[in-house]
C-alpha positions as CSV (number, residue, x, y, z in Angstrom):
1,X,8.6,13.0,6.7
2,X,6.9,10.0,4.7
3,X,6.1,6.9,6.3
4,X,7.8,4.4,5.0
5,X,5.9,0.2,4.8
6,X,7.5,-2.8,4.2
7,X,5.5,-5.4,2.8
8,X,5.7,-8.9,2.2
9,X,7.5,-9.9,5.7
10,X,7.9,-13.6,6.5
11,X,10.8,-13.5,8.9
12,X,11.7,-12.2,12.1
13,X,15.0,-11.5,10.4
14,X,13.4,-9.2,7.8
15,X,11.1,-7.7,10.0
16,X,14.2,-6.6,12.1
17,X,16.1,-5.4,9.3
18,X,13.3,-3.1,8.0
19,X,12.7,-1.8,12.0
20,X,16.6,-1.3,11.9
21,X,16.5,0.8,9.1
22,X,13.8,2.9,9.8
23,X,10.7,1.7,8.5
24,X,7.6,2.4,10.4
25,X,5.3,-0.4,9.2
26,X,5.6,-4.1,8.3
27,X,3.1,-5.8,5.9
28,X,2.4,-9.1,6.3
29,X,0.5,-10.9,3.5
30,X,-2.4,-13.2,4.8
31,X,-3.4,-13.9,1.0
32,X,-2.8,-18.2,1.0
33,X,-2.8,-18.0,-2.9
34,X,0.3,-15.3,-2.9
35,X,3.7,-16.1,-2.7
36,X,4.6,-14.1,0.3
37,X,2.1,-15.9,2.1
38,X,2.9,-16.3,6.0
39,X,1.0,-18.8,7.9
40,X,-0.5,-16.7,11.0
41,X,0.8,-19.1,13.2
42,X,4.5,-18.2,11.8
43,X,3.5,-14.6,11.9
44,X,2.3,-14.7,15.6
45,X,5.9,-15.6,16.2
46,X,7.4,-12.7,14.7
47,X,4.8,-10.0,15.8
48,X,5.3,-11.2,19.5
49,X,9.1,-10.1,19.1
50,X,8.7,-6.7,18.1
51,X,9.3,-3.5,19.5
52,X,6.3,-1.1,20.5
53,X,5.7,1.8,17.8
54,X,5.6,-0.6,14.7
55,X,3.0,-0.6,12.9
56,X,1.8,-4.3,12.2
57,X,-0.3,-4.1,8.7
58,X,-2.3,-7.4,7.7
59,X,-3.1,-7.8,4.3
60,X,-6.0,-9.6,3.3
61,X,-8.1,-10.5,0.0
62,X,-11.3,-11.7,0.4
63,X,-11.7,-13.2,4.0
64,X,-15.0,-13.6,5.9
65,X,-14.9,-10.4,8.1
66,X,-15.2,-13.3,11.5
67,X,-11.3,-14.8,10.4
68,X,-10.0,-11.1,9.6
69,X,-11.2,-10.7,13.2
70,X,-9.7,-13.9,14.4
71,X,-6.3,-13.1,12.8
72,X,-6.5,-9.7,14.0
73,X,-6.0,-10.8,17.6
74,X,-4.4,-13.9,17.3
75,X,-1.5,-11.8,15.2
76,X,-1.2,-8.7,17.3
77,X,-1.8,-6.4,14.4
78,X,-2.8,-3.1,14.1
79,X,-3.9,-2.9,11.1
80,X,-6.2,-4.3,8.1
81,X,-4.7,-3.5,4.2
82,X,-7.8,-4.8,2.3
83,X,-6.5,-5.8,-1.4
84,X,-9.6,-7.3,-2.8
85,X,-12.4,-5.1,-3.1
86,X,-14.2,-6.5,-0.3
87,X,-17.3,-4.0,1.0
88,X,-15.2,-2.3,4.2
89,X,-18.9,-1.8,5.6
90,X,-18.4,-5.5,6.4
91,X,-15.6,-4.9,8.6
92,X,-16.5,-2.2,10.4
93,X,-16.8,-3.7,14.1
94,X,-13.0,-4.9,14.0
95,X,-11.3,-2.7,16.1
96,X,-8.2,-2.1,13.7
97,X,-7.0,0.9,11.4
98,X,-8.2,0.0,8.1
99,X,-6.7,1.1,4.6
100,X,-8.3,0.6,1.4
101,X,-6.6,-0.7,-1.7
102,X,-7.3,1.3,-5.3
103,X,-5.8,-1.2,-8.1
104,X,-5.1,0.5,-11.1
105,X,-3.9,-0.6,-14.6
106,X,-0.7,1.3,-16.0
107,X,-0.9,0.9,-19.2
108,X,-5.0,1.5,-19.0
109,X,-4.5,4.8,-17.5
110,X,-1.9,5.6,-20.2
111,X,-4.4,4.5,-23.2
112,X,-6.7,6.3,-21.3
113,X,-5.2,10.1,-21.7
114,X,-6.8,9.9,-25.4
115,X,-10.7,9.1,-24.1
116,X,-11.5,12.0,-21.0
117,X,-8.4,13.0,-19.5
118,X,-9.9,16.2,-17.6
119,X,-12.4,13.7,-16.2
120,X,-11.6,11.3,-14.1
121,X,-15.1,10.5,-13.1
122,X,-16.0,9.0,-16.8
123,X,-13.0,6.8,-17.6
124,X,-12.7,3.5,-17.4
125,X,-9.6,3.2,-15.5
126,X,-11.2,5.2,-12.2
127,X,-12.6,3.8,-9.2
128,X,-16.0,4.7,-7.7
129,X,-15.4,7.6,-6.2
130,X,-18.9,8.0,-4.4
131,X,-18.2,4.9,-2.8
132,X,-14.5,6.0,-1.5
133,X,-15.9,9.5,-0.3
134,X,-18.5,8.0,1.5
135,X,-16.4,5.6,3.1
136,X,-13.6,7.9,4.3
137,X,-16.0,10.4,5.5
138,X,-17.9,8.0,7.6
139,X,-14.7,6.7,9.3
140,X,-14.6,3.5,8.0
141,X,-11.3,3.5,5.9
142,X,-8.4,5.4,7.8
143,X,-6.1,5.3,4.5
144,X,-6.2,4.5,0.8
145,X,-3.5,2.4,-1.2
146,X,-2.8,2.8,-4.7
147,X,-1.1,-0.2,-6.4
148,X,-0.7,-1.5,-9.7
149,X,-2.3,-4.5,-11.4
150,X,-0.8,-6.5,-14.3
151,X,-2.8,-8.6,-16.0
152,X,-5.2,-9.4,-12.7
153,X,-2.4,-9.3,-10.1
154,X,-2.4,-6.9,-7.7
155,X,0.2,-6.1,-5.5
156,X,4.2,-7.0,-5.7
157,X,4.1,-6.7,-9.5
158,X,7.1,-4.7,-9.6
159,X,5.3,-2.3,-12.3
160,X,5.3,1.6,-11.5
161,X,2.4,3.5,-11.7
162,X,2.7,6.3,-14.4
163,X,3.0,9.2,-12.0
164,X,3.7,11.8,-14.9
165,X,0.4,11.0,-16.8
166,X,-2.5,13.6,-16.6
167,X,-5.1,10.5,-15.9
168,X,-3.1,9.8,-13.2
169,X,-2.8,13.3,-11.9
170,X,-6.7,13.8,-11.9
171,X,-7.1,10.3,-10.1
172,X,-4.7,11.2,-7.5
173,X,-6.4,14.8,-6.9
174,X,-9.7,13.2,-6.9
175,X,-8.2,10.8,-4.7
176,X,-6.8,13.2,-2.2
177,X,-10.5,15.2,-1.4
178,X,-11.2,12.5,0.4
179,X,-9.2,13.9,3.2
180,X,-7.5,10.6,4.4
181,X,-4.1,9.1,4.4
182,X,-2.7,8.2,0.9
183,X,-0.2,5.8,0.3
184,X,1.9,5.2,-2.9
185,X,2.5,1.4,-3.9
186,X,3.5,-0.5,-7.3
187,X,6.9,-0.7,-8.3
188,X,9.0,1.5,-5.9
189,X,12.3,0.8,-5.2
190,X,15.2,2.8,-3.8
191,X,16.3,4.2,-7.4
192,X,12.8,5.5,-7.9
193,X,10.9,6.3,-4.7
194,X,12.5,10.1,-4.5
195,X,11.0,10.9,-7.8
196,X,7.7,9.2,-6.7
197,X,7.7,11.1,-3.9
198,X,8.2,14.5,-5.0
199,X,5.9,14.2,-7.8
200,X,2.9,12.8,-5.5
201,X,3.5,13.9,-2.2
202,X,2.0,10.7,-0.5
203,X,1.8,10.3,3.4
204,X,3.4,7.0,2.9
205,X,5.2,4.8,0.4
206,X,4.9,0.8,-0.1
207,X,7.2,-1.3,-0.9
208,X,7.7,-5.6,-1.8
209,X,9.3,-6.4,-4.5
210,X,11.4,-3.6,-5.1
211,X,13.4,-4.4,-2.0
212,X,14.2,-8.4,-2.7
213,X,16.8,-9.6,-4.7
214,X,15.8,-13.4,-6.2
215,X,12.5,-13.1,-4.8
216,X,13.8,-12.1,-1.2
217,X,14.1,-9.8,0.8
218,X,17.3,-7.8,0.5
219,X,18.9,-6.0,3.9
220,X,21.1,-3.5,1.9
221,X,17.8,-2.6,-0.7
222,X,15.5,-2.2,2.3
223,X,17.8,0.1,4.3
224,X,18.5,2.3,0.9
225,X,15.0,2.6,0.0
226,X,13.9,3.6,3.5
227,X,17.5,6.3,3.5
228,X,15.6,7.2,0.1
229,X,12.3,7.6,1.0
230,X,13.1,9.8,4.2
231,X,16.0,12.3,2.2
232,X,13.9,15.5,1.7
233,X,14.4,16.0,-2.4
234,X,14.9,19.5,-4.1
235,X,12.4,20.8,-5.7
236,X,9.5,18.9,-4.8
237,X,6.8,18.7,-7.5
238,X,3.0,18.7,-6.4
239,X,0.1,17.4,-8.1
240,X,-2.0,20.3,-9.9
């Protein structure tokens, strides 16, 4: 069954309405600039009222690897969601699960199908793979995240990835011999995330905006995205 995240949690009343529903992790964005910031005093408050088996995700962008520590503990989380291409060798003595964000332009990995589209490793709109391998292999990411960026903002953009495209495919598949955890991001929502799903296969899904109504979060949206995600679809499509 895919694991289901949602992100962007600033209340104890959301974070209860996602548990309720199903969801087996809760995102918390420790990003000051963002606006689903939460204040890790605020968030210590919430975290502390949780039941066991959660999953407790920080997200981070950027922080000195000593205050990702800090926050770490403070927080009771369980694990570090890294969304600005920091080196994870940095981080490596913090005893938390971390996952690795891949930020990835839509409409550059559309364009992209005209330049190499058999070969992810010379376009412009792929990551360093060397890096990634390297990094999974040697234990020091335990998942990796694949959002979308629009126009330099990553994460909560509300824009899909273009699961269909053959660019896309050949990052995913490239993506996937790294042997670790992969989690789908950017633009889900509950009328979507079956389709993402199938065509994918992720071990998890990730969801913000798609589950907020007037920049919110949404009871009724988070419980059918979660019924969504975790409804076995027909005829599941895999990634060739």
């Amino acid at each position: 069954m895919t694991r289901v995240k949602i992100c962007g949690i600033r209340s104890l009343e959301e974070a209860l309405w996602a548990v309720e529903a199903g969801a087996d992790a809760l995102g918390f964005i420790l990003v000051p600039h963002s606006k689903r910031y939460i204040e890790p005093q605020k968030l210590r408050q919430i975290t502390a009222h949780l039941p066991p088996f959660i999953n407790k995700v920080g997200v981070f962008a950027g922080e000195p690897p000593n205050r990702v520590s800090e926050i770490i503990r403070y927080c009771f989380l369980d694990t570090i969601q890294f969304h600005g291409g920091e080196p994870v060798d940095h981080y490596r003595h913090i005893k938390a699960a971390k996952i690795k964000v891949i930020s990835l332009d839509p409409q550059q990995i559309t364009s992209s199908n005209s330049g190499h589209p058999n070969n992810p490793r010379k376009n412009v709109a792929s990551p360093n793979w060397e890096l990634l391998h390297t990094e999974a292999s040697q234990g020091l990411v335990q998942g990796i995240l694949l959002d979308s960026t629009v126009q330099g903002q990553s994460g909560g953009t509300g824009t899909p990835l273009p699961w269909k495209e053959l660019h896309f495919k050949t990052i995913l598949a490239e993506i996937k011999k790294a042997n670790i955890p992969f989690i789908l991001a950017g633009g889900l929502h509950p009328e979507n995330v079956q389709e993402a799903i199938q065509i994918t296969q992720p071990y998890g899904v990730d969801v913000s905006s798609g589950v907020e109504r007037e920049g919110r979060k949404d009871q009724e949206q988070i419980t059918r995205f979660i019924h969504a995600a975790k409804t076995k679809a027909s005829k599941p499509q895999s990634i060739r």
